[in-house]
FIGUVEX-551237 format. One record per residue (C-alpha): residue number from 0; x, y, z. Coordinates in steps of 0.001 Angstrom, whole numbers, plus 500000, padded with zeros to 6 digits. Example, Ala and Ser with C-alpha at 12.3 -4.5 7.8 and 13.67 -1.06 7.14 Angstrom:
<rs>
   k      u      v      w
   0 512300 495500 507800
   1 513670 498940 507140
</rs>
This chain:
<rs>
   k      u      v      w
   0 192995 340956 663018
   1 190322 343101 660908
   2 191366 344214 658280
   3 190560 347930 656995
   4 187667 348050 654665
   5 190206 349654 651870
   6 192797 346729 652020
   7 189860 344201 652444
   8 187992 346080 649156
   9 191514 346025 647001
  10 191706 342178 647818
  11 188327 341858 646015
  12 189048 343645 643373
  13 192438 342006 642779
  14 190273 338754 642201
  15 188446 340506 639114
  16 190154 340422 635816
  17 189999 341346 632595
  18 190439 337773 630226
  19 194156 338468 628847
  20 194843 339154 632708
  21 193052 335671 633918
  22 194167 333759 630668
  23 198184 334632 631948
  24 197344 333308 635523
  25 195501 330283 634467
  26 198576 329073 631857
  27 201179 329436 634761
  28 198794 327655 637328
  29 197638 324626 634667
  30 201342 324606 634064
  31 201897 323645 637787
  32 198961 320922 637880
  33 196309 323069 639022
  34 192738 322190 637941
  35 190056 325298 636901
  36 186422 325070 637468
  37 184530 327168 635423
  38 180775 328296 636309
  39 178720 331168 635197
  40 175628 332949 635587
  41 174138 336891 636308
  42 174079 336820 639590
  43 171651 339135 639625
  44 170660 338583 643403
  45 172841 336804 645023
  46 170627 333404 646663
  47 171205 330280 648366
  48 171094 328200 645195
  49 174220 330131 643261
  50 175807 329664 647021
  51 175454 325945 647057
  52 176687 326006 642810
  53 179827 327938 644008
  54 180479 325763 646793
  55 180047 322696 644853
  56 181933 324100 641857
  57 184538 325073 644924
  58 185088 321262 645742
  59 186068 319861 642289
  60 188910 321391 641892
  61 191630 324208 642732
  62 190940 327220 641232
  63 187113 328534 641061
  64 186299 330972 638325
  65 183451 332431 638009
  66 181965 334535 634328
  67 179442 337018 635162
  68 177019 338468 632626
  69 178005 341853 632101
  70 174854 344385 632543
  71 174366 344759 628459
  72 174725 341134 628307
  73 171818 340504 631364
  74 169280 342910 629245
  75 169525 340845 626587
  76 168931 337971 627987
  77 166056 339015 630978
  78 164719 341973 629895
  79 165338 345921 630178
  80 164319 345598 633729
  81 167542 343503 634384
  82 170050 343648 635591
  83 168920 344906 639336
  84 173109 345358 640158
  85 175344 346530 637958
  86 178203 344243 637065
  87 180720 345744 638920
  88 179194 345430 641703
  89 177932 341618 641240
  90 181701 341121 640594
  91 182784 342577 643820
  92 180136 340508 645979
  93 181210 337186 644126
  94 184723 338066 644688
  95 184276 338914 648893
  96 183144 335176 648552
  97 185918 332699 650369
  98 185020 330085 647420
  99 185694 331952 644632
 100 189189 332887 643586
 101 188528 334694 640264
 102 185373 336671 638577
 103 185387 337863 634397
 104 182723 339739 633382
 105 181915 338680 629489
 106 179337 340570 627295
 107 178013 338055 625054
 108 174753 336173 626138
 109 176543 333348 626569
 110 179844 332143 627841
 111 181054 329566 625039
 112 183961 332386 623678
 113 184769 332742 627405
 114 185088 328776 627746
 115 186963 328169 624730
 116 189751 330994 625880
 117 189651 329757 629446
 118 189996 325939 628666
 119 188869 324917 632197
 120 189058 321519 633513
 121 185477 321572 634857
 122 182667 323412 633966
 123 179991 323481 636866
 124 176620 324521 636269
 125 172988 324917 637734
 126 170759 321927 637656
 127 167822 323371 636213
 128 169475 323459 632898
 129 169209 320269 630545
 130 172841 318581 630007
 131 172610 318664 626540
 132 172286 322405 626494
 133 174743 323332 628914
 134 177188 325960 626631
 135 180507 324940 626484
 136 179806 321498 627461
 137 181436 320060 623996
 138 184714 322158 624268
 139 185206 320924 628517
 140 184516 317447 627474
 141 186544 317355 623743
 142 189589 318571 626082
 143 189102 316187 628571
 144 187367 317139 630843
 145 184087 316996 632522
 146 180689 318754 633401
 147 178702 318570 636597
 148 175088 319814 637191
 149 174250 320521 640608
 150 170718 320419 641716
 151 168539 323163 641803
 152 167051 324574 644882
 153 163601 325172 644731
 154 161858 328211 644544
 155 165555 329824 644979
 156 165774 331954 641994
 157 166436 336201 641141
 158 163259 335640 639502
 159 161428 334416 642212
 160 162808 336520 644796
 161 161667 339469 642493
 162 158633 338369 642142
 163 157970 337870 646020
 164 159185 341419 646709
 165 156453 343084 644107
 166 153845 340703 645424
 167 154172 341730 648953
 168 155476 345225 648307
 169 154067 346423 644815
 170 151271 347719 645896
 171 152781 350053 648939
</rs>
């Protein structure tokens, strides 16, 4: 059955929250034995590399939460050039994905505030950063629990897609 593009659109959207919102779901489903993987990012461009993190992130456990960079938060952090999609947006792609079951947008320039109200179980993240400098790793592992890198892909970054596109179209 296909579903309208309204209900299908509402669905998405009922998988973004606000943190009081996700902190209230993620008590009651700890509470029942659930674990939460935790990864983040910007997800700027969406790419085959944050598609194999998500799916990865998706195995270790039962609930997949995802903290997106909100767009004051990507500036900062990239440039004034950055973000390319707004965060609403980036929150509604993640969300369409079958993987993920809940997105929060944060606006610091990092995610350790985020990690420390979440608590999760796991705490996934892209290879290409060194494990001692992964943020939040202390708080995941003084609870318990652990942190898993996943191996980059290369040449799969926003960066490097950006750069391809005003290589071969810049000058047009």
């Amino acid at each position: 059955m296909t579903m309208p593009y309204d209900s299908r659109h509402r669905q998405e959207q009922s998988k973004v929250l606000d943190v009081p919102g996700l902190k209230r779901i993620l008590e009651r489903e700890t509470a029942q034995g659930k674990t939460v993987v935790f990864t983040n990012g910007c997800f700027d461009l969406l790419h085959v590399g944050h598609i194999r993190t998500l799916s990865m992130a998706r195995r270790q456990g039962d609930i997949l939460v995802v903290g997106i960079n909100s767009d004051d938060s990507v500036r900062a952090i990239k440039g004034k050039g950055r973000p390319l999609v707004p965060h609403g947006q980036r929150a509604e792609v993640l969300a369409a994905l079958e993987s993920v079951d809940y997105v929060v947008v944060f606006n610091e320039p990092d995610p350790y505030r985020l990690i420390a109200e979440l608590r999760p179980h796991i705490l996934v993240k892209g290879g290409d950063w060194p494990e001692d400098q992964i943020i939040g790793r202390d708080l995941v592992e003084a609870a318990g629990g652990r942190v898993i890198c996943v191996a980059p892909v290369p040449g799969a970054s926003t960066t490097a897609i950006i750069q391809t596109i005003l290589e071969r179209y810049g000058g047009k």
